[in-house]
ZANUBA-395944 format. One line per 4 residues: number of its first residue (from 1); their letters; for each residue z, x, y of N, C-alpha, C. Coordinates in steps of 0.05 Angstrom, whole numbers. Layout:
NUM) a) Z:X:Y:Z:X:Y:Z:X:Y | ...
END
This chain:
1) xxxx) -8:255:476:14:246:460:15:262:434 | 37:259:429:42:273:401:36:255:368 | 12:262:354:5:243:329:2:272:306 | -2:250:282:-12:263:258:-50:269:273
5) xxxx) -59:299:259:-89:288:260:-100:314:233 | -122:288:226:-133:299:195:-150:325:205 | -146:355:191:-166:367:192:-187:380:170 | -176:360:146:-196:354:121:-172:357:111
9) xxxx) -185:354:68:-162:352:53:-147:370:62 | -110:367:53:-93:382:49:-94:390:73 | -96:387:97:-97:398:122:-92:386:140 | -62:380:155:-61:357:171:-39:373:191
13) xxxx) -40:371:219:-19:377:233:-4:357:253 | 9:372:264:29:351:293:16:363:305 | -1:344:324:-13:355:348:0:340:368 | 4:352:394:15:351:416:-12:335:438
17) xxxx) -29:339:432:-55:347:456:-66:316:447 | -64:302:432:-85:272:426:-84:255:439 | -103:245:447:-113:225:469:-96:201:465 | -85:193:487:-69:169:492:-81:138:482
21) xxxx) -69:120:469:-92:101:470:-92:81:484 | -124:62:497:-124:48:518:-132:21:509 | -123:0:524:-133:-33:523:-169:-25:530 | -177:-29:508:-217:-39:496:-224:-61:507
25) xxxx) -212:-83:499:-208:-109:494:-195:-123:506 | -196:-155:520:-174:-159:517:-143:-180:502 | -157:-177:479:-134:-174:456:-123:-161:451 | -123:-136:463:-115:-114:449:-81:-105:462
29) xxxx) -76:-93:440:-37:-83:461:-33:-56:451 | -19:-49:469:-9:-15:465:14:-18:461 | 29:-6:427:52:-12:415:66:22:417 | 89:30:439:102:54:432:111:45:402
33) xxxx) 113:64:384:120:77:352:156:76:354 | 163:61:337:189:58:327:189:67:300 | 179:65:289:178:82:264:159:68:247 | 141:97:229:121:97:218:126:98:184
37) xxxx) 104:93:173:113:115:139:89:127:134 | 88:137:107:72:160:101:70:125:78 | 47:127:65:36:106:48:29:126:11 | 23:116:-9:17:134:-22:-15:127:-19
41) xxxx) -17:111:-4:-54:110:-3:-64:125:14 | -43:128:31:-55:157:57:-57:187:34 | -45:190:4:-45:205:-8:-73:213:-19 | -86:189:-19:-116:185:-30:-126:209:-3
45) xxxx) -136:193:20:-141:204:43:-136:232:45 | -107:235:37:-97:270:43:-113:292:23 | -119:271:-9:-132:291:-20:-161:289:-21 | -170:277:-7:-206:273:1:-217:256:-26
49) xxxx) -204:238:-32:-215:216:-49:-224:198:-36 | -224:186:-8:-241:168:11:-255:180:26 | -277:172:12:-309:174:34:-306:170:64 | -313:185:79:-318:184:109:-285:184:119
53) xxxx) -266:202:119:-250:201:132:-253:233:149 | -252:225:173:-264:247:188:-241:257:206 | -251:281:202:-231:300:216:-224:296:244 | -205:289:257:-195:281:282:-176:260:280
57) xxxx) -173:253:257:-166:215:255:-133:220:250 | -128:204:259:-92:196:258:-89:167:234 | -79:186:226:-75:160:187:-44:147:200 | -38:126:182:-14:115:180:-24:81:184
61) xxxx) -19:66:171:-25:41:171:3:22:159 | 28:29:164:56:24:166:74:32:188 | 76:3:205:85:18:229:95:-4:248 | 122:-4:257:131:-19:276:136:-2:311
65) xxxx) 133:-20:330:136:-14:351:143:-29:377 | 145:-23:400:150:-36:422:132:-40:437 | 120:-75:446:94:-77:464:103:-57:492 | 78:-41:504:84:-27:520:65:-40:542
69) xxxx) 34:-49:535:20:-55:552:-6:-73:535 | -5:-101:548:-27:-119:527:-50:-127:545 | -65:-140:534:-92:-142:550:-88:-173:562 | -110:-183:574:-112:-207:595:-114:-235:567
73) xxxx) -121:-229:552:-126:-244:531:-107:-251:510 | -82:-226:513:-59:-242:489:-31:-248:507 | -29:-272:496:-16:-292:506:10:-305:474 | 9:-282:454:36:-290:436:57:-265:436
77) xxxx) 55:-252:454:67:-223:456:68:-213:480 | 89:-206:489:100:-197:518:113:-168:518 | 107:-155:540:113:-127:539:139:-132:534 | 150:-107:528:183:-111:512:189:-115:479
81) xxxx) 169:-137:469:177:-149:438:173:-125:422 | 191:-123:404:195:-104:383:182:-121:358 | 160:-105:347:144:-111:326:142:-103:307 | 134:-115:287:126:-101:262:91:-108:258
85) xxxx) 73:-89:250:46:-96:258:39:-88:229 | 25:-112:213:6:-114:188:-12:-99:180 | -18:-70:164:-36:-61:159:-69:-73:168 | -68:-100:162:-90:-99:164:-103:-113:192
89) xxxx) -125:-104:199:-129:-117:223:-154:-132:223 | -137:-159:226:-159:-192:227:-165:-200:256 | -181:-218:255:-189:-224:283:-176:-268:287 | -169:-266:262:-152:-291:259:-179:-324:259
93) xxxx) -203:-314:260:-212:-335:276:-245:-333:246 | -259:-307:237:-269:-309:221:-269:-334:194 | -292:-340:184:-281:-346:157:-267:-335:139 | -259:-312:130:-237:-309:121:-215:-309:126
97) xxxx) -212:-299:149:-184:-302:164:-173:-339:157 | -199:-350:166:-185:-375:164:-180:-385:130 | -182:-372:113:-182:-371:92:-152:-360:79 | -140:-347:105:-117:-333:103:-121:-306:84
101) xxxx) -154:-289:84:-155:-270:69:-153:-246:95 | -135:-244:104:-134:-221:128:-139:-193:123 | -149:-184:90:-145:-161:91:-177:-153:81 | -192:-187:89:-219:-184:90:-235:-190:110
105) xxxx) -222:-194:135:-236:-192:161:-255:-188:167 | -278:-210:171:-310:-194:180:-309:-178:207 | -297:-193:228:-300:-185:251:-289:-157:256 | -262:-146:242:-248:-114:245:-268:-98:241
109) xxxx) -290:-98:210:-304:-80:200:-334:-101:189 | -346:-104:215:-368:-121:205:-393:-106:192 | -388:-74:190:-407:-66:174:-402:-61:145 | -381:-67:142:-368:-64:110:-380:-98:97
113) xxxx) -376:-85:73:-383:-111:50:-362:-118:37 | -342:-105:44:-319:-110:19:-294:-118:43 | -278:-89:48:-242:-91:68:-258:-90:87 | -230:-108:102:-239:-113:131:-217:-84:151
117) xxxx) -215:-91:170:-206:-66:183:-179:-59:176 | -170:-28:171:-147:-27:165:-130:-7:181 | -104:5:190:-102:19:221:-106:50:200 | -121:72:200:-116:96:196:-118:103:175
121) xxxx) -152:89:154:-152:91:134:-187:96:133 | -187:115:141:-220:128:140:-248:108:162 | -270:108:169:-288:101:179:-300:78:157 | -299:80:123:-292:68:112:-287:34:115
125) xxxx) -258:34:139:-246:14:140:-241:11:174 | -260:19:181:-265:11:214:-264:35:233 | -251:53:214:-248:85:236:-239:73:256 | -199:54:255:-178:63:274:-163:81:264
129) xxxx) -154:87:288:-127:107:294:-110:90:278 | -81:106:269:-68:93:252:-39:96:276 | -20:90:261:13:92:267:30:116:272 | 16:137:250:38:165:256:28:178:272
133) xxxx) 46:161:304:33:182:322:49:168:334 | 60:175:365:74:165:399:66:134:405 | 48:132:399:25:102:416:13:98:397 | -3:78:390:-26:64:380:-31:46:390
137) xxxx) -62:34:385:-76:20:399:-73:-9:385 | -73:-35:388:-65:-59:370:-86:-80:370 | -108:-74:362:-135:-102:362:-117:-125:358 | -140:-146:364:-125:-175:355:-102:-173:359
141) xxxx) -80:-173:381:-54:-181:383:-46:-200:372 | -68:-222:386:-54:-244:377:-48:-252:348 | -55:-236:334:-61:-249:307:-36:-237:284 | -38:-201:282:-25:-188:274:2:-191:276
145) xxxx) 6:-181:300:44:-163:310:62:-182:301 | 77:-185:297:112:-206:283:127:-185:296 | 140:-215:320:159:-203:324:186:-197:298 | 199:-176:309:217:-173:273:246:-191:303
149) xxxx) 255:-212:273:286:-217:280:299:-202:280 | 324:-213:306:345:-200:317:359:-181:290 | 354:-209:271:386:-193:247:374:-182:227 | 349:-168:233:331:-150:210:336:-118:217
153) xxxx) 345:-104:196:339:-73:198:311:-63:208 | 311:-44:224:273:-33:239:273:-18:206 | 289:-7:188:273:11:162:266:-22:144 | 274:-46:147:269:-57:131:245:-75:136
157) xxxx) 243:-70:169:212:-89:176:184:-71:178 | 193:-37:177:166:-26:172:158:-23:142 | 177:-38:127:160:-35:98:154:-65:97 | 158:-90:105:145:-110:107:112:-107:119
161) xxxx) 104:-82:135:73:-78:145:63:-74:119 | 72:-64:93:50:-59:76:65:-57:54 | 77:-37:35:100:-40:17:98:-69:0 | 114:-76:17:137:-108:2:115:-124:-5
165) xxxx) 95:-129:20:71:-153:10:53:-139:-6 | 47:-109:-2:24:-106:-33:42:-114:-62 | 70:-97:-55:76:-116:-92:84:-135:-94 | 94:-146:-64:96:-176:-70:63:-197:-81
169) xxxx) 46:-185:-62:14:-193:-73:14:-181:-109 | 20:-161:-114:8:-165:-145:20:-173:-153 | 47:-178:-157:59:-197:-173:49:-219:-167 | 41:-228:-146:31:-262:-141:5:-271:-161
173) xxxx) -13:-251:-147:-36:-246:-168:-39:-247:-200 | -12:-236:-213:-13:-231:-236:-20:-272:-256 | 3:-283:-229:1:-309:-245:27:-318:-264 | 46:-303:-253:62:-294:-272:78:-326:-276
177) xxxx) 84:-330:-302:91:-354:-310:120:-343:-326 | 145:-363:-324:168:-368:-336:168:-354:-362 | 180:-326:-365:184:-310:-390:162:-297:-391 | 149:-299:-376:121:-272:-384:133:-243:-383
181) xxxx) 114:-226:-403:122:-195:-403:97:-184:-375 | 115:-162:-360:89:-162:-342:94:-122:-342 | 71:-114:-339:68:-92:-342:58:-75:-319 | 78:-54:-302:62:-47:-283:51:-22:-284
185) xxxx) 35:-11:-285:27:21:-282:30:28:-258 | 52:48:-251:53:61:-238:84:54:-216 | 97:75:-213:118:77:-205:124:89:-179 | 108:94:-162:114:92:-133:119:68:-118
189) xxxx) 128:70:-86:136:48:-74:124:18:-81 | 93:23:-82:89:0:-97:83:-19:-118 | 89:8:-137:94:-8:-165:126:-17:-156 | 145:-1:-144:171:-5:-158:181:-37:-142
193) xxxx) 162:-37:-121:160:-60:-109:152:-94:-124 | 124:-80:-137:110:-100:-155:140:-102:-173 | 149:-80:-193:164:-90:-208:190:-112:-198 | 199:-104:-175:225:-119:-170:208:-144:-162
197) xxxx) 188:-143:-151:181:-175:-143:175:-189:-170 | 159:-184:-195:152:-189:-217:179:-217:-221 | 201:-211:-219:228:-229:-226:229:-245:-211 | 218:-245:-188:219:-264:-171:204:-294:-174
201) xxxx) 178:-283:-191:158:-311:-200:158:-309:-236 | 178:-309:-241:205:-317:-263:196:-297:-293 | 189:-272:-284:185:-251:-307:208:-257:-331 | 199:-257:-351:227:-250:-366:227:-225:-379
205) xxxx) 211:-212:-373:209:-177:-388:191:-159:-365 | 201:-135:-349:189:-119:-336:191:-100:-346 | 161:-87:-347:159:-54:-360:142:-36:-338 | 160:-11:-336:140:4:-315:127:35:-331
209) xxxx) 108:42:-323:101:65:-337:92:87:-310 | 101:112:-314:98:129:-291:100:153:-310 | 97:179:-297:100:203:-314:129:222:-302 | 131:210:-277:147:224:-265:177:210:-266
213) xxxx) 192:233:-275:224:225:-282:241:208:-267 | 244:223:-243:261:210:-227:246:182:-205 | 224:184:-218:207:152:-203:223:137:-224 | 219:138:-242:230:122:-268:259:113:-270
217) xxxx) 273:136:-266:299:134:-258:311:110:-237 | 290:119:-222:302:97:-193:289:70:-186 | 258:63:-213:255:42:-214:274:19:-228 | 291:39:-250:297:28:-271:330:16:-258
221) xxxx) 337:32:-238:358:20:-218:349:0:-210 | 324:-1:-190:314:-15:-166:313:-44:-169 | 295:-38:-195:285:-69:-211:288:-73:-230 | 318:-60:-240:336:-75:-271:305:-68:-286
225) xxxx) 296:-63:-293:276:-64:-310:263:-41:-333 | 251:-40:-347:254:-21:-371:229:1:-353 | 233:27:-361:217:50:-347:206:74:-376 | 181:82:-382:179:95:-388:156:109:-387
229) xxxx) 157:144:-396:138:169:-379:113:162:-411 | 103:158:-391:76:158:-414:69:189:-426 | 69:206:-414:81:231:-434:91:228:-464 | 110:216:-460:124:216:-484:117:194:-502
233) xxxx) 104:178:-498:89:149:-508:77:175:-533 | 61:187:-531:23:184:-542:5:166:-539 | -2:139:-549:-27:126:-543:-13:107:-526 | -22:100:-506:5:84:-490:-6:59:-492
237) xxxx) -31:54:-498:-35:27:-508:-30:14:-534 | -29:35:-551:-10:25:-576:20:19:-581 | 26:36:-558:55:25:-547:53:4:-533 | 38:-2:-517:40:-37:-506:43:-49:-525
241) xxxx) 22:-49:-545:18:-65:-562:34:-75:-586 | 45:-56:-589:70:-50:-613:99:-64:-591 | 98:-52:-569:125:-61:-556:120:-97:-555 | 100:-101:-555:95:-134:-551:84:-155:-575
245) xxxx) 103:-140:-600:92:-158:-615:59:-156:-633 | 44:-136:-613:18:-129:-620:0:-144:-618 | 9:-163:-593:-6:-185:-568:-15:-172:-548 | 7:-159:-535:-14:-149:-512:2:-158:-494
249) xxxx) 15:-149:-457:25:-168:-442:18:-181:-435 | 31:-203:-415:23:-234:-409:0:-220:-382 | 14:-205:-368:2:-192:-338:4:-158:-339 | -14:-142:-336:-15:-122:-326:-20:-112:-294
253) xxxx) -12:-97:-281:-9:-93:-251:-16:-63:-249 | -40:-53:-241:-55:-30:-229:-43:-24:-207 | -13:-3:-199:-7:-3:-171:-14:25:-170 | -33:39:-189:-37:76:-181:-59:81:-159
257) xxxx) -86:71:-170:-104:77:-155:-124:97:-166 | -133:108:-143:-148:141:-154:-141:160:-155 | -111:168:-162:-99:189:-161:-88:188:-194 | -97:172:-213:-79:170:-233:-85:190:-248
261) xxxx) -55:197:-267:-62:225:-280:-61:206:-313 | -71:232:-333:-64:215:-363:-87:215:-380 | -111:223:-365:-132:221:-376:-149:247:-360 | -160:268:-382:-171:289:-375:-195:281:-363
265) xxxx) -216:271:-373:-245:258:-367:-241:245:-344 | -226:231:-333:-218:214:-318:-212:230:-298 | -186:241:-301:-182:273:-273:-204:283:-260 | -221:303:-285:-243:309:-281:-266:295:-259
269) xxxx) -273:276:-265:-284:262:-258:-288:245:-226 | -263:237:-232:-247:214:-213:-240:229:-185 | -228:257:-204:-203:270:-170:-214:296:-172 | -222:312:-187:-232:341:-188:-262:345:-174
273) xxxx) -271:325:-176:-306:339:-173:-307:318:-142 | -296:297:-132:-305:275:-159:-329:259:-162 | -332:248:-178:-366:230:-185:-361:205:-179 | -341:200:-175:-330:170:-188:-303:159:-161
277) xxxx) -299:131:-157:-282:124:-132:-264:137:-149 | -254:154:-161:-232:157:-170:-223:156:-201 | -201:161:-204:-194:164:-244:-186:137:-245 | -197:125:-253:-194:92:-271:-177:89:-294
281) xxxx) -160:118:-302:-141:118:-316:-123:97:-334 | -100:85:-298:-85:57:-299:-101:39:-305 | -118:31:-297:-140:15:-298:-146:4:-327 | -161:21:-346:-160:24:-373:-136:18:-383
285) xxxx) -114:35:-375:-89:25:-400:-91:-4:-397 | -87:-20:-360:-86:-48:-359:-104:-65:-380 | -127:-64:-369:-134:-76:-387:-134:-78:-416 | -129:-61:-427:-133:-49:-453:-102:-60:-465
289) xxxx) -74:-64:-446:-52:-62:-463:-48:-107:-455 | -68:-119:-438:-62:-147:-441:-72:-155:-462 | -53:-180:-464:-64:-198:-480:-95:-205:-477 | -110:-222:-500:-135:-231:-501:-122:-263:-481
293) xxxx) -140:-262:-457:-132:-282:-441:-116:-276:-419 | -105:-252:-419:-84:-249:-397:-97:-239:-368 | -79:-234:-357:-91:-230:-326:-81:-200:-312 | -102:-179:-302:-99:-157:-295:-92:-165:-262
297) xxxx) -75:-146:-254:-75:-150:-219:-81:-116:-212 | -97:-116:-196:-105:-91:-183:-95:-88:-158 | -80:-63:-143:-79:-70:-122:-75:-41:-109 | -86:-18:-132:-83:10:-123:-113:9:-114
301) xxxx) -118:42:-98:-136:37:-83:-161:59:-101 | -176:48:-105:-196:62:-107:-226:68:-82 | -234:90:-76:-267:93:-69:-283:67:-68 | -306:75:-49:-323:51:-60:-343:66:-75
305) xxxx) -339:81:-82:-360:90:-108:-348:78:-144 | -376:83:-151:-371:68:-181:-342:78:-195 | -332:61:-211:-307:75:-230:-328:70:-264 | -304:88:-277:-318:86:-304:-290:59:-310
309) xxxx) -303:33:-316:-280:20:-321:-295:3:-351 | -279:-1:-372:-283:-9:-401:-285:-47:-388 | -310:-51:-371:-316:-84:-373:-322:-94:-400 | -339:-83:-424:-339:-101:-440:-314:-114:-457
313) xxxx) -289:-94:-453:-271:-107:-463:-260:-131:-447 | -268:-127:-422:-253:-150:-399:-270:-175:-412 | -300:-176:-409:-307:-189:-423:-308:-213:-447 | -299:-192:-472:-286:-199:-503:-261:-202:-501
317) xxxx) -252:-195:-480:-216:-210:-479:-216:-236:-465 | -233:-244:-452:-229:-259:-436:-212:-263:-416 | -200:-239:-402:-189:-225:-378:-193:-242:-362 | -174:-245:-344:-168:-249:-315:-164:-221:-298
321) xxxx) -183:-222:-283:-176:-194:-255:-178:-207:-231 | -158:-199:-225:-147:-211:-197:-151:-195:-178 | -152:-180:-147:-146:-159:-134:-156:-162:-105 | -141:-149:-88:-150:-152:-66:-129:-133:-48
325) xxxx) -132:-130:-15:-113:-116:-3:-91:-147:2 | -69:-131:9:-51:-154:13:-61:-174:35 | -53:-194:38:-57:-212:71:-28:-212:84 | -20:-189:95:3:-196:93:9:-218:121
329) xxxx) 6:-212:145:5:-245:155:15:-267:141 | 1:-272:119:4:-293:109:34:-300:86 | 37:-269:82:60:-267:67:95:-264:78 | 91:-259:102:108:-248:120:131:-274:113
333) xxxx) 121:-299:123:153:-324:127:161:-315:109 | 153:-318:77:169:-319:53:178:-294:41 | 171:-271:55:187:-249:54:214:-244:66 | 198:-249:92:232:-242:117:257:-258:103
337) xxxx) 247:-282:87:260:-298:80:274:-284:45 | 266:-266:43:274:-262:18:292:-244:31 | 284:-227:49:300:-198:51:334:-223:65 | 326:-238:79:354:-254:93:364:-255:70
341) xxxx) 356:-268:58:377:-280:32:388:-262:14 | 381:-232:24:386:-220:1:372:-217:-24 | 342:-218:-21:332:-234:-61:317:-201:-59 | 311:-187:-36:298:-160:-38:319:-136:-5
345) xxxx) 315:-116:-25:329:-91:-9:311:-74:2 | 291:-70:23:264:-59:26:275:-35:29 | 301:-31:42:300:-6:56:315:19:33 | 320:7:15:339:14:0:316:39:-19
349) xxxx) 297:34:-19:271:58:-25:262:76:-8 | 272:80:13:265:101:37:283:128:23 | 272:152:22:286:169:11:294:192:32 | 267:194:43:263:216:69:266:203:98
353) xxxx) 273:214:119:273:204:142:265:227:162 | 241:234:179:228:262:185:225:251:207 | 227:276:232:221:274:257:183:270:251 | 164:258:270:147:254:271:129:284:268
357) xxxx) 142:299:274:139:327:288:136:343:257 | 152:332:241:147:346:211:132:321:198 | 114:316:208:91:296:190:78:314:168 | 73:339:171:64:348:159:76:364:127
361) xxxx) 99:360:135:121:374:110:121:342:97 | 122:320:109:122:297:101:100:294:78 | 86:308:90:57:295:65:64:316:44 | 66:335:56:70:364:21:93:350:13
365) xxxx) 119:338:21:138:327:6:136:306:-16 | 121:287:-4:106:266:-20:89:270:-32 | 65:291:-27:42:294:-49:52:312:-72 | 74:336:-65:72:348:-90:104:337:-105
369) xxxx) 105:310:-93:133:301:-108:157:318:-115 | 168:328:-86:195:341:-79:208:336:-74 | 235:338:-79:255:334:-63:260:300:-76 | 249:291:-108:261:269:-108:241:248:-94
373) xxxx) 230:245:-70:217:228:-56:203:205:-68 | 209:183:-56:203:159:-59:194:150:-38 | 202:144:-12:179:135:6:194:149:37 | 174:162:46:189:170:77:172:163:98
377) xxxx) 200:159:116:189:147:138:189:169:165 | 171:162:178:162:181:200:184:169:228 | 195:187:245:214:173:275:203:188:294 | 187:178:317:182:192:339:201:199:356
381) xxxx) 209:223:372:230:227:388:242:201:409 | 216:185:413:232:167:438:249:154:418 | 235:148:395:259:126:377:292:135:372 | 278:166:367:308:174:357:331:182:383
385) x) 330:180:398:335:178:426:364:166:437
END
């Protein structure tokens, strides 16, 4: 079949020749690809900031499709149902799972201490195959797949797999209370996400900070909300501070990760050499621009190697840090239910739309921020059909 496959950083092709995938298990289902996306966390992966992602591997962990073939054991999904399938992969039945923390699964990745399995995001996180590819393989059927409703867009139920619920999760996380100022670093799909959800759990001031223009531009459409390039700031925590009275926000929201730029030592460090899960950059401003008492939400991705992160201030502020991968499972009713009503536009952030076949112009589009790009989505030929 035809997939993405990693052949180290910055090195990824359309291969034609990759192994079909088969029922293991039997929970397991074989989902043909209706359409995939490119993540900006696969961006981590692309530039070799996650440990153990090994060359052969098919990334993509956003991805809807059509059951093609399920195992003797799932019995909520019938060949035919058109799905949307959850980043993360739970076994539904663990203590966490039953905890509704799906994106901490013992059973997906029982040799991990931290994430539980996730589809196409290094060895890391269970070493599966991911989405941008013909077929993928579907652990736990029963637990994952949603079927997507009749009267839902397919571009608006493959950003419900990961997108909508990580910023719908940090805004949840943040805590956000009636008139709070909430602050997000970072202006890709899922800050601009976090930001528009921020209004939803009754923000009365959203601020986003990004370096890049036209992210800014189109957050500041997306999510009515104020946008500005930390470039032009200078100390950008004295600009929190000063923009808020010289309190500090109610919530700050980490949506960069280990790719953040802004800080030389941090680059160095984080993304150049690196020593470190990554530049802790966002990280710092967060904490550094809340209030004493307020609450950080994390939800960019770092390494599991150390970060250089300023705890004793978390400490002396008496901080709240929140963070986790999304559950989205658990988030899904009260989404679908937002996009019905109209209260969120998922699809309305898709910028690119690429044959599967140009996966690879896909990632140079999105990593070196061309062409405008905001989030693109991958179409395999049967889809486009």
């Amino acid at each position: 079949m035809l997939a993405m496959n990693f052949r180290g950083p910055f090195r990824i092709r359309a291969d034609r020749n990759m192994p079909m995938p088969e029922i293991k298990h039997p929970q397991d289902a074989i989902v043909r690809v209706t359409r995939s996306c490119i993540c900006g966390s696969d961006l981590h992966l692309y530039h070799g900031l996650v440990p153990d992602t090994r060359v052969g591997m098919t990334f993509g962990h956003e991805f809807t499709g059509i059951v093609e073939e399920i195992g003797p054991g799932v019995d909520n999904l019938k060949v035919g149902d058109h799905v949307m399938v959850p980043f993360n992969i739970a076994c539904g039945t663990c203590p966490f799972c039953q905890q509704k923390l799906f994106g901490n699964c013992h059973e997906s990745n029982p040799e991990a201490t931290a994430v539980g399995g996730i589809f196409g995001y290094s060895h890391t996180a269970g070493g599966y195959d991911g989405g941008q590819a013909e077929y993928v393989r579907v652990p736990y059927a029963n637990v994952g797949p949603t079927v997507i409703p009749d009267w839902m867009d397919l571009d608006d139920a493959v950003l419900l797999t990961d997108v909508v619920p990580t910023g719908y999760q940090a805004a949840e996380m943040g805590g956000i209370r009636k008139g709070d100022t909430v602050v997000v670093f970072g202006a890709g799909p899922v800050g601009i996400m976090a930001a528009k959800c921020a209004w939803l759990f009754g923000a009365g001031r959203v601020i986003v900070i990004d370096h890049i223009e036209y992210r800014l531009e189109f957050v500041k459409q997306y999510a009515q909300c104020e946008a500005y390039n930390f470039k032009e700031l200078g100390d950008v925590v004295e600009f929190m501070k000063k923009t808020t009275g010289w309190y500090g926000a109610d919530v700050c929201i980490d949506a960069v990760g280990a790719d953040a730029a802004g800080d030389a030592f941090q680059s160095l460090v984080g993304r150049k050499l690196p020593l470190t899960g990554g530049s802790a950059t966002a990280l710092h401003w967060a904490i550094n621009s809340v209030k004493k008492g307020g609450i950080v939400s994390i939800v960019g991705v770092y390494g599991p190697l150390d970060a250089l992160v300023p705890i004793g201030n978390v400490v002396n502020k008496g901080i709240t840090i929140r963070a986790n991968q999304a559950s989205v499972k658990r988030l899904l009713p009260r989404l679908i239910e937002h996009v019905r009503e109209g209260r969120l536009n998922p699809k309305a952030i898709i910028s690119h739309r690429l044959p599967l076949e140009e996966v690879a112009e896909g990632y140079h589009i999105f990593s070196a921020k061309r062409d405008n790009c905001i989030k693109p989505v991958l179409i395999p030929h049967h889809a486009r059909a």
